[in-house]
DRENLO-567845 format. One record per atom (N, C-alpha, C): residue number from 1; x, y, z; residue in one letter; atom name. Coordinates in steps of 0.2 Angstrom, whole numbers. Example, Ala and Ser with C-alpha at 12.3 -4.5 7.8 and 13.67 -1.06 7.14 Angstrom:
residues 2
<rec resi="1" px="66" py="-28" pz="39" resn="a" name="N"/>
<rec resi="1" px="62" py="-22" pz="39" resn="a" name="CA"/>
<rec resi="1" px="66" py="-16" pz="39" resn="a" name="C"/>
<rec resi="2" px="64" py="-11" pz="35" resn="s" name="N"/>
<rec resi="2" px="68" py="-5" pz="36" resn="s" name="CA"/>
<rec resi="2" px="64" py="0" pz="39" resn="s" name="C"/>
END
This chain:
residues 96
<rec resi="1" px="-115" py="-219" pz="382" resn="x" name="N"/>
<rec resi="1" px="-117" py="-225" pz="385" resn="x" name="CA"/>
<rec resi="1" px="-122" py="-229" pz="380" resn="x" name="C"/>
<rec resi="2" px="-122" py="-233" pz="381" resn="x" name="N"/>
<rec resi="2" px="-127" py="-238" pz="374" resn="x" name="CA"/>
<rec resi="2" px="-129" py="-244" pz="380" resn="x" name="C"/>
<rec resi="3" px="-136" py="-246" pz="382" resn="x" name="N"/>
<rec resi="3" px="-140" py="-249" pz="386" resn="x" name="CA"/>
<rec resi="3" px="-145" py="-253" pz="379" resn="x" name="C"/>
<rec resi="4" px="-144" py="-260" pz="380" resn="x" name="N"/>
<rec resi="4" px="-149" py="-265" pz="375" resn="x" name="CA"/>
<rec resi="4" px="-151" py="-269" pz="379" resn="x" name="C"/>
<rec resi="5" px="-156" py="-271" pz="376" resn="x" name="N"/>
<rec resi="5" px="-160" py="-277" pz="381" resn="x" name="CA"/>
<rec resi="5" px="-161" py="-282" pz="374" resn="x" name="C"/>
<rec resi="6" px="-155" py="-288" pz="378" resn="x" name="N"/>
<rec resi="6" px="-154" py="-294" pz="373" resn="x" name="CA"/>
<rec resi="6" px="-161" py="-302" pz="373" resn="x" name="C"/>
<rec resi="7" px="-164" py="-299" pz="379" resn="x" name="N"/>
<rec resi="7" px="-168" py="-303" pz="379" resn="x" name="CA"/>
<rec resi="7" px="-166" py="-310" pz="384" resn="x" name="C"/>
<rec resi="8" px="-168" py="-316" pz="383" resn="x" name="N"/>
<rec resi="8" px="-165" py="-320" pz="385" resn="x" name="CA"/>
<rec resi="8" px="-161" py="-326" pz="381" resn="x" name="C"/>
<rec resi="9" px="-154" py="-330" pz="385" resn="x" name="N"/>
<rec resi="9" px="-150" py="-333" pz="383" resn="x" name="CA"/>
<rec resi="9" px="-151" py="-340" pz="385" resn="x" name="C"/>
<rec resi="10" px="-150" py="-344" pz="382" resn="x" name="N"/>
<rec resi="10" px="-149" py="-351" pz="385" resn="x" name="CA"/>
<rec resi="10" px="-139" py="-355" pz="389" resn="x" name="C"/>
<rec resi="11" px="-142" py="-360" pz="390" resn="x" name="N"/>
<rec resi="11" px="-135" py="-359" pz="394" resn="x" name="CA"/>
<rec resi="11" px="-131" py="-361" pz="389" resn="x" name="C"/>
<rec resi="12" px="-125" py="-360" pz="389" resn="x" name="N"/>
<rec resi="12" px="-119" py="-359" pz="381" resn="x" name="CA"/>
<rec resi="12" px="-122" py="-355" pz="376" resn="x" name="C"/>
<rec resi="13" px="-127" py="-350" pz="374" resn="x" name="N"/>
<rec resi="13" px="-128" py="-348" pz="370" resn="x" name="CA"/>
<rec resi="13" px="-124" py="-340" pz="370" resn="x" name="C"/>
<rec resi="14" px="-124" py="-340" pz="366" resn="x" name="N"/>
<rec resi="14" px="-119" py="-333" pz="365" resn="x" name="CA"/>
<rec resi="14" px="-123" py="-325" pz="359" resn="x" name="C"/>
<rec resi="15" px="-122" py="-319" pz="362" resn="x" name="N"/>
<rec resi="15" px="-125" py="-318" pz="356" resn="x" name="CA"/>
<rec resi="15" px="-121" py="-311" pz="353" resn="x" name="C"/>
<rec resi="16" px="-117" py="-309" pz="349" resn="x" name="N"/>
<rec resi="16" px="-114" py="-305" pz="348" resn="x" name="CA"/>
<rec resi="16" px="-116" py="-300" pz="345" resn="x" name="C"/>
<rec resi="17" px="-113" py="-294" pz="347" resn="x" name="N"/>
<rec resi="17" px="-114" py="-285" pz="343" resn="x" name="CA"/>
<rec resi="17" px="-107" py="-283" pz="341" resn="x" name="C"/>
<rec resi="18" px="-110" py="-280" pz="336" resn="x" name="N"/>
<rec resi="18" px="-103" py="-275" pz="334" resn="x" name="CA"/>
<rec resi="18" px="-104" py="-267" pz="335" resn="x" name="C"/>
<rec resi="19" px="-102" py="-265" pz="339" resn="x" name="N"/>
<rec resi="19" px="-103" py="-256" pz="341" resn="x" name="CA"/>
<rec resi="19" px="-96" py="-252" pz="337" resn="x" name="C"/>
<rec resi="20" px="-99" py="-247" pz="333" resn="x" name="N"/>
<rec resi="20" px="-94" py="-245" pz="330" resn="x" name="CA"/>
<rec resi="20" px="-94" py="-237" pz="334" resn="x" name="C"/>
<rec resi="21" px="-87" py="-233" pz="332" resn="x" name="N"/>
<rec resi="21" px="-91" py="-227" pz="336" resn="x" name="CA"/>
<rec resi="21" px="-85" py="-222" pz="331" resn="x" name="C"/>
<rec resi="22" px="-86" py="-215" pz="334" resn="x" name="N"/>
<rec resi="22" px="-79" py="-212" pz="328" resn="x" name="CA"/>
<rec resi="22" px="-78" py="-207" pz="333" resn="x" name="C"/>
<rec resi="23" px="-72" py="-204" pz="335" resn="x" name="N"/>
<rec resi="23" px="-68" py="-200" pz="342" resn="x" name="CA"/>
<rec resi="23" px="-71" py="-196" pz="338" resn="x" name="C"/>
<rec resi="24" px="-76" py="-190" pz="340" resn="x" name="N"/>
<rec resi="24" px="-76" py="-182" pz="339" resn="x" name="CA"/>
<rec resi="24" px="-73" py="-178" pz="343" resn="x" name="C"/>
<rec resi="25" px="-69" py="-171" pz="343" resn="x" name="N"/>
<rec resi="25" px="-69" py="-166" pz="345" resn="x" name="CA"/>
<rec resi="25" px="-62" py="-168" pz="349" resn="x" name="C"/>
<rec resi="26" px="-58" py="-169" pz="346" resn="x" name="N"/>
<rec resi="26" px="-52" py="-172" pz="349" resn="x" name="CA"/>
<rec resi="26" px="-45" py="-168" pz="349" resn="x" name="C"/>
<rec resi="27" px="-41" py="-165" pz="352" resn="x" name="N"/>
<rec resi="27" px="-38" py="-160" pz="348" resn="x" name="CA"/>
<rec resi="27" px="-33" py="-167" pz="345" resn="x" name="C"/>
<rec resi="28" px="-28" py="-165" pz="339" resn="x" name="N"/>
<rec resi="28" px="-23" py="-168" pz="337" resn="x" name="CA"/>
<rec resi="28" px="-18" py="-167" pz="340" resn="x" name="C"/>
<rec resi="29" px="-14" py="-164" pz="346" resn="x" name="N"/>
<rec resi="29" px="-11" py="-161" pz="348" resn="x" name="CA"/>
<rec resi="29" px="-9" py="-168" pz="355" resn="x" name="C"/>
<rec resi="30" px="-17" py="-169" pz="359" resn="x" name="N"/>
<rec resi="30" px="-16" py="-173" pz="362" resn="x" name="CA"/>
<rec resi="30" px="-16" py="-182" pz="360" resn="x" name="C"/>
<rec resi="31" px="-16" py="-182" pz="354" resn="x" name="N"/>
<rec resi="31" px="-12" py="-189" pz="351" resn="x" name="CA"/>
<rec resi="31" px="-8" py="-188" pz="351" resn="x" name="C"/>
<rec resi="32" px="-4" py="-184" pz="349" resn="x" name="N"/>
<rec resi="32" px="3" py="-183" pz="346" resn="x" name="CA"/>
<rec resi="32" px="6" py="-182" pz="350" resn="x" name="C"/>
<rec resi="33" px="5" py="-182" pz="358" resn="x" name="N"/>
<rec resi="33" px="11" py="-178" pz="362" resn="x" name="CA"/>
<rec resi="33" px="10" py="-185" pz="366" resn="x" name="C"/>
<rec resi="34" px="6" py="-187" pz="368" resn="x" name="N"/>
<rec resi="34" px="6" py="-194" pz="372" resn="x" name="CA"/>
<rec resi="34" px="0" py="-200" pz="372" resn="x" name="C"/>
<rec resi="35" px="2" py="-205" pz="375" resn="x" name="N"/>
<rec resi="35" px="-3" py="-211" pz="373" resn="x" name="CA"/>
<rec resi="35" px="-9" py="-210" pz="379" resn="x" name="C"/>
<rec resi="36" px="-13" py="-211" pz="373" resn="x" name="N"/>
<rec resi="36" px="-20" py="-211" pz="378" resn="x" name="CA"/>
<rec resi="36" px="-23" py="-218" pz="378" resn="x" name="C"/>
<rec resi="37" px="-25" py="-219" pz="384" resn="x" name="N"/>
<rec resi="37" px="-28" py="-227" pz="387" resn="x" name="CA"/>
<rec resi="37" px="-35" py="-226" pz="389" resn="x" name="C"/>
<rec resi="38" px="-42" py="-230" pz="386" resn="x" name="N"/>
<rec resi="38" px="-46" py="-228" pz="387" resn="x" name="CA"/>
<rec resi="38" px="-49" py="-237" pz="389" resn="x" name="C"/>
<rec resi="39" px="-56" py="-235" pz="395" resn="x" name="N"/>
<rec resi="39" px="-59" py="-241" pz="397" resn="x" name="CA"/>
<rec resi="39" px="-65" py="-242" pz="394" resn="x" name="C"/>
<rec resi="40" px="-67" py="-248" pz="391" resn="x" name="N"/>
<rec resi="40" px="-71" py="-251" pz="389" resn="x" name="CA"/>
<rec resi="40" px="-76" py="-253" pz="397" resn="x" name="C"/>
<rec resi="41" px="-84" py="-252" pz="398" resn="x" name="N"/>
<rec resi="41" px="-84" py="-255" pz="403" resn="x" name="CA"/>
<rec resi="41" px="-91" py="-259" pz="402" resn="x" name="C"/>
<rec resi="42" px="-93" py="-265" pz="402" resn="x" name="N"/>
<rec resi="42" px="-99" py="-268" pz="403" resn="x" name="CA"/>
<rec resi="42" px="-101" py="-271" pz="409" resn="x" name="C"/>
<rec resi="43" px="-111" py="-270" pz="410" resn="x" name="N"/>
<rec resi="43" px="-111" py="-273" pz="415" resn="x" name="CA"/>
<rec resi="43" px="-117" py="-279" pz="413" resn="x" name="C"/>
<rec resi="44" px="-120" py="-283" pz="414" resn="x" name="N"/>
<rec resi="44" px="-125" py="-286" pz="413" resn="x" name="CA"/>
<rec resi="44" px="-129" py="-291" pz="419" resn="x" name="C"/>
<rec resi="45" px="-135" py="-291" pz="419" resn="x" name="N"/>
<rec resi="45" px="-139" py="-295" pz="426" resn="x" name="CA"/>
<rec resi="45" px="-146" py="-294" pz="423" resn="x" name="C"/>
<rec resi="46" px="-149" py="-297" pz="427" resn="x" name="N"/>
<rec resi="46" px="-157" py="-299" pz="429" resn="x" name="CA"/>
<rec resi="46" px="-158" py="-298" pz="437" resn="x" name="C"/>
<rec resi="47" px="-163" py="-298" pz="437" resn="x" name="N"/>
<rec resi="47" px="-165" py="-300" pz="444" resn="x" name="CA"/>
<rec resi="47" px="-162" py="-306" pz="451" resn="x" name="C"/>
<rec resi="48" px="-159" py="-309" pz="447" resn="x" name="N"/>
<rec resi="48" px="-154" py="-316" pz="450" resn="x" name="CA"/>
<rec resi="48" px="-146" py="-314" pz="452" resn="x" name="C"/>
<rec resi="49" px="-144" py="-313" pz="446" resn="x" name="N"/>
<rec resi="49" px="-136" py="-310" pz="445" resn="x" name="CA"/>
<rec resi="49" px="-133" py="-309" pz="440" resn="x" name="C"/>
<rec resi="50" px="-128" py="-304" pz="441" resn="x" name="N"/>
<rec resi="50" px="-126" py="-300" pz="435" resn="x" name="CA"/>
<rec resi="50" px="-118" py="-302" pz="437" resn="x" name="C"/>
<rec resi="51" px="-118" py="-298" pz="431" resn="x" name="N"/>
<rec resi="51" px="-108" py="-299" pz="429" resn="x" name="CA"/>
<rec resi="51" px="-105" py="-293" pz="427" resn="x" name="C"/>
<rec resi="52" px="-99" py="-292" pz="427" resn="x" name="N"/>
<rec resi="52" px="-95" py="-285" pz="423" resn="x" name="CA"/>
<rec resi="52" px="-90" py="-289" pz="420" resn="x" name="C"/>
<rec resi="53" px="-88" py="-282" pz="415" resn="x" name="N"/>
<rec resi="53" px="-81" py="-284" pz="413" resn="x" name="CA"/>
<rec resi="53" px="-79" py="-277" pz="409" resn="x" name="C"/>
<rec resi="54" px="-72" py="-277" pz="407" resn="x" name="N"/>
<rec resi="54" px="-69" py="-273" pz="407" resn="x" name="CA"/>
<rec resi="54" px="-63" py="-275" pz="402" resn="x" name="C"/>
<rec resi="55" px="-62" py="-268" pz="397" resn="x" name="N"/>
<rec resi="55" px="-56" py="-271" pz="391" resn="x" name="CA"/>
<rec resi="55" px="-54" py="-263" pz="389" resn="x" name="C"/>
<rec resi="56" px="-47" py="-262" pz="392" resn="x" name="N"/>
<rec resi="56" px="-41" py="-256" pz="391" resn="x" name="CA"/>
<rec resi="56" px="-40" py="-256" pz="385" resn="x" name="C"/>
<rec resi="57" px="-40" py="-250" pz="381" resn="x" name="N"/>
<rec resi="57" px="-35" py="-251" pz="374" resn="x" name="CA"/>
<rec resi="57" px="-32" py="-245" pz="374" resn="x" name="C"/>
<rec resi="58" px="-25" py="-243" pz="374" resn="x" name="N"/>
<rec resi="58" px="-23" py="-238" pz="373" resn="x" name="CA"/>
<rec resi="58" px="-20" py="-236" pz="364" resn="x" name="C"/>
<rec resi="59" px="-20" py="-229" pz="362" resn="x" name="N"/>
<rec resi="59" px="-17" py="-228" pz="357" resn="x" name="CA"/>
<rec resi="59" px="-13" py="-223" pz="358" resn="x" name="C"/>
<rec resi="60" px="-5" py="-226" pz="353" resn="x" name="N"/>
<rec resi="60" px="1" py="-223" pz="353" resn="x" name="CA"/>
<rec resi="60" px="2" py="-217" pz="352" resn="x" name="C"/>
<rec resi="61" px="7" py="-213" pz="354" resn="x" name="N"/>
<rec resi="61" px="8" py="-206" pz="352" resn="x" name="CA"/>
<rec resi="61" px="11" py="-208" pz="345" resn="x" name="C"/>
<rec resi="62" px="7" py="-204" pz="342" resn="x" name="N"/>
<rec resi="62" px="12" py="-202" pz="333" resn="x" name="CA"/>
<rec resi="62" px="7" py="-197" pz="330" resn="x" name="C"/>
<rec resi="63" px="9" py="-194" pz="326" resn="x" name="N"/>
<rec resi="63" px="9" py="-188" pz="321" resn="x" name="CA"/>
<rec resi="63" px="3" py="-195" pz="317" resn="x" name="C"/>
<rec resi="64" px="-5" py="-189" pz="316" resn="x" name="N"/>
<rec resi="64" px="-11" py="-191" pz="314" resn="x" name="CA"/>
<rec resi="64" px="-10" py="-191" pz="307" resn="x" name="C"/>
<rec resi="65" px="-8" py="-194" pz="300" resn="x" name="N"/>
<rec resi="65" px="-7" py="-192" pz="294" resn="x" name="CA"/>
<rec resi="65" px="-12" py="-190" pz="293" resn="x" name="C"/>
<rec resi="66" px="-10" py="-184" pz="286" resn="x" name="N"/>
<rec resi="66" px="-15" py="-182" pz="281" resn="x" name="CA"/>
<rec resi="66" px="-19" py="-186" pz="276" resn="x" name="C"/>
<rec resi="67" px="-24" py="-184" pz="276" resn="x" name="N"/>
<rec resi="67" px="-29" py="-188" pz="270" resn="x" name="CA"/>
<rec resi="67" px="-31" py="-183" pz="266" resn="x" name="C"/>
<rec resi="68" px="-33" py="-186" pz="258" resn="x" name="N"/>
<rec resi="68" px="-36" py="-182" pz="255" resn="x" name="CA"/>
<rec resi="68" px="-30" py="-183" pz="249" resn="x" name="C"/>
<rec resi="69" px="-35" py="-180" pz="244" resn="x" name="N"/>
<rec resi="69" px="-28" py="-179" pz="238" resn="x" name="CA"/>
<rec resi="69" px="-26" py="-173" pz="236" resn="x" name="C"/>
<rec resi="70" px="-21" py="-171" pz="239" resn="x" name="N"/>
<rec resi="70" px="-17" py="-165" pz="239" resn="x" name="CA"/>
<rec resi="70" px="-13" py="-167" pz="233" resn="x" name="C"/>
<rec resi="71" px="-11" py="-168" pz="230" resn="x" name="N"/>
<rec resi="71" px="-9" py="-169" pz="222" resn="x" name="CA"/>
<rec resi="71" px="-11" py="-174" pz="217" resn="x" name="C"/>
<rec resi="72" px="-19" py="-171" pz="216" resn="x" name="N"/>
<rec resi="72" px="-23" py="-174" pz="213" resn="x" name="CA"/>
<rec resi="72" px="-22" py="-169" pz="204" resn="x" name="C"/>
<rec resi="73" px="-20" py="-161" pz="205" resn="x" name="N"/>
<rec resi="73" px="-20" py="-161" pz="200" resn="x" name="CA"/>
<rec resi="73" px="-15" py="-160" pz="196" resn="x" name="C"/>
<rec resi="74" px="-8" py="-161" pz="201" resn="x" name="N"/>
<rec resi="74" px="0" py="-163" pz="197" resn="x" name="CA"/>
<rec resi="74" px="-2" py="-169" pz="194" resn="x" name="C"/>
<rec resi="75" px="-4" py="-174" pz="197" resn="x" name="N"/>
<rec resi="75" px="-5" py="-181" pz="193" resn="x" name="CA"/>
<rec resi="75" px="-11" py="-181" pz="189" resn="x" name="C"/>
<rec resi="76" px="-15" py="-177" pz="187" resn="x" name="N"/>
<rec resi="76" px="-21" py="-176" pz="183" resn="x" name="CA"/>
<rec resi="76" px="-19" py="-173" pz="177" resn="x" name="C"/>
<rec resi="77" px="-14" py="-167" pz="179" resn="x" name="N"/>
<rec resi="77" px="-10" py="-160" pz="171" resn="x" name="CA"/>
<rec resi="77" px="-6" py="-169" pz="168" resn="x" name="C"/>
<rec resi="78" px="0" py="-172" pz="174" resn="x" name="N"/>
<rec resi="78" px="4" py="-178" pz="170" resn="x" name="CA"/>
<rec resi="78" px="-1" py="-180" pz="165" resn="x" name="C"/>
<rec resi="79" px="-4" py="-185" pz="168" resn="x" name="N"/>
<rec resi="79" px="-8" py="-189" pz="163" resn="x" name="CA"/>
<rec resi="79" px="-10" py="-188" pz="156" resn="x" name="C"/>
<rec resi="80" px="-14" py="-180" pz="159" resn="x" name="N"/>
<rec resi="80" px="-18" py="-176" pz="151" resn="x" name="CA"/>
<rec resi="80" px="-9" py="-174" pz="147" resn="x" name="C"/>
<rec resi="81" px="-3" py="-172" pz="150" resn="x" name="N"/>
<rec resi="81" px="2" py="-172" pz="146" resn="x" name="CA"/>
<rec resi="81" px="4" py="-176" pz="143" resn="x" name="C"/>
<rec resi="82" px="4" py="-184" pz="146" resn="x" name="N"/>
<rec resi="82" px="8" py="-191" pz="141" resn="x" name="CA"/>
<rec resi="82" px="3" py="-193" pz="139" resn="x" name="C"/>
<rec resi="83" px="-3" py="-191" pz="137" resn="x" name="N"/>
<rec resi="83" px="-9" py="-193" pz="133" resn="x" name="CA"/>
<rec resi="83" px="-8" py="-188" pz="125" resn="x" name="C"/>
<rec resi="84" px="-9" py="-183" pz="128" resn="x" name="N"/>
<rec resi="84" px="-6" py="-178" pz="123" resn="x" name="CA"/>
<rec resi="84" px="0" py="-178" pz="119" resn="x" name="C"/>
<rec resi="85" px="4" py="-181" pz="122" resn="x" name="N"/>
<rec resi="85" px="12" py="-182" pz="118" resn="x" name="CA"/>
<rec resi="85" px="12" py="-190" pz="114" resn="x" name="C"/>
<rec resi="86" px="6" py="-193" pz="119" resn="x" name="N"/>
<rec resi="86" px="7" py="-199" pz="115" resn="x" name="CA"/>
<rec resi="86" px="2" py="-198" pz="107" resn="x" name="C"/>
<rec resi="87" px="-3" py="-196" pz="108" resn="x" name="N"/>
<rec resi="87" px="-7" py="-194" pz="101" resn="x" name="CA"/>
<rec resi="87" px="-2" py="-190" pz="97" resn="x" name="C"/>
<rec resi="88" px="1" py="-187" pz="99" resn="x" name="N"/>
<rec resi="88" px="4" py="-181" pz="94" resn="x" name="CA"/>
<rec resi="88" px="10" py="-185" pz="90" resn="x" name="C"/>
<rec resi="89" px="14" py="-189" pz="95" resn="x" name="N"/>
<rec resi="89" px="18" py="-196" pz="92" resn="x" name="CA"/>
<rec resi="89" px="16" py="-197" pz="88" resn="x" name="C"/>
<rec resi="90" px="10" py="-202" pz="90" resn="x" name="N"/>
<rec resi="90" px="7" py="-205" pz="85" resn="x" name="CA"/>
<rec resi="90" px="7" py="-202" pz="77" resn="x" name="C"/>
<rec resi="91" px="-1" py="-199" pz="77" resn="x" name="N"/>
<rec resi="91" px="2" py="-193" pz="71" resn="x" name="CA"/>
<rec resi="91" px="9" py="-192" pz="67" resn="x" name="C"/>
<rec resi="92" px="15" py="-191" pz="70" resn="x" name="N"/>
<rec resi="92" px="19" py="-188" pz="68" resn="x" name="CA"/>
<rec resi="92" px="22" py="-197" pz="65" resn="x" name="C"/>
<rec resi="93" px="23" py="-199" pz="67" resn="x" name="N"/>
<rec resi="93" px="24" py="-207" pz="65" resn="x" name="CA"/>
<rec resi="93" px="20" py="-209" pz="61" resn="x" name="C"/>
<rec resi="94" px="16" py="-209" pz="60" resn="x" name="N"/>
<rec resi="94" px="10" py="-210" pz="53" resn="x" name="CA"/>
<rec resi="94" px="10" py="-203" pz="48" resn="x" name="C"/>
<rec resi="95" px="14" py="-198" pz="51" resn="x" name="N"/>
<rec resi="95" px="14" py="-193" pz="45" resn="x" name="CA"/>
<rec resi="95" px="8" py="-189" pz="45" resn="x" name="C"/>
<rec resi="96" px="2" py="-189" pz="47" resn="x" name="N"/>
<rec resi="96" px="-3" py="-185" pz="49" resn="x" name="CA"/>
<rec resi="96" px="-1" py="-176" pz="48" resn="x" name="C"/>
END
């Protein structure tokens, strides 16, 4: 729950936040098997009158992909080998 006091607004004045947040302790199990729908909810008022609202967003069931670089050092031995064949080329083509 996140509670801010905006202070006061005029009338059309508008004043915007951005809440950012990050799902902890989630199994991957329950993404992946089905779609989860979750409810956004705000309330806001004074002493006179308040308002709510309300914004649904669900996320799709799919397989969470991996991150990371899992073949960092097949592509790392490449490199050092066609760096290596190229110098030696070289060399041999100049006679070295």
């Amino acid at each position: 729950m996140i509670t801010d006091n905006i202070g006061e607004l005029g009338v059309g004045q508008t004043q915007t936040y951005l809440v950012q947040g990050t799902i902890v302790n989630t199994p991957t199990t329950t993404l992946a098997s089905k779609n989860v729908c979750l409810i956004n909810y705000v309330w806001t008022g004074n002493n006179v009158t308040s308002d709510t609202d309300q914004a649904e967003y669900c996320i799709a069931a799919r397989s969470v992909p991996s991150t990371g670089a899992d073949d960092l050092m097949i592509k790392t031995v490449s490199i050092l080998l066609v760096a290596v064949s190229a110098v030696g080329l070289r060399k041999l083509a100049r006679g070295y």
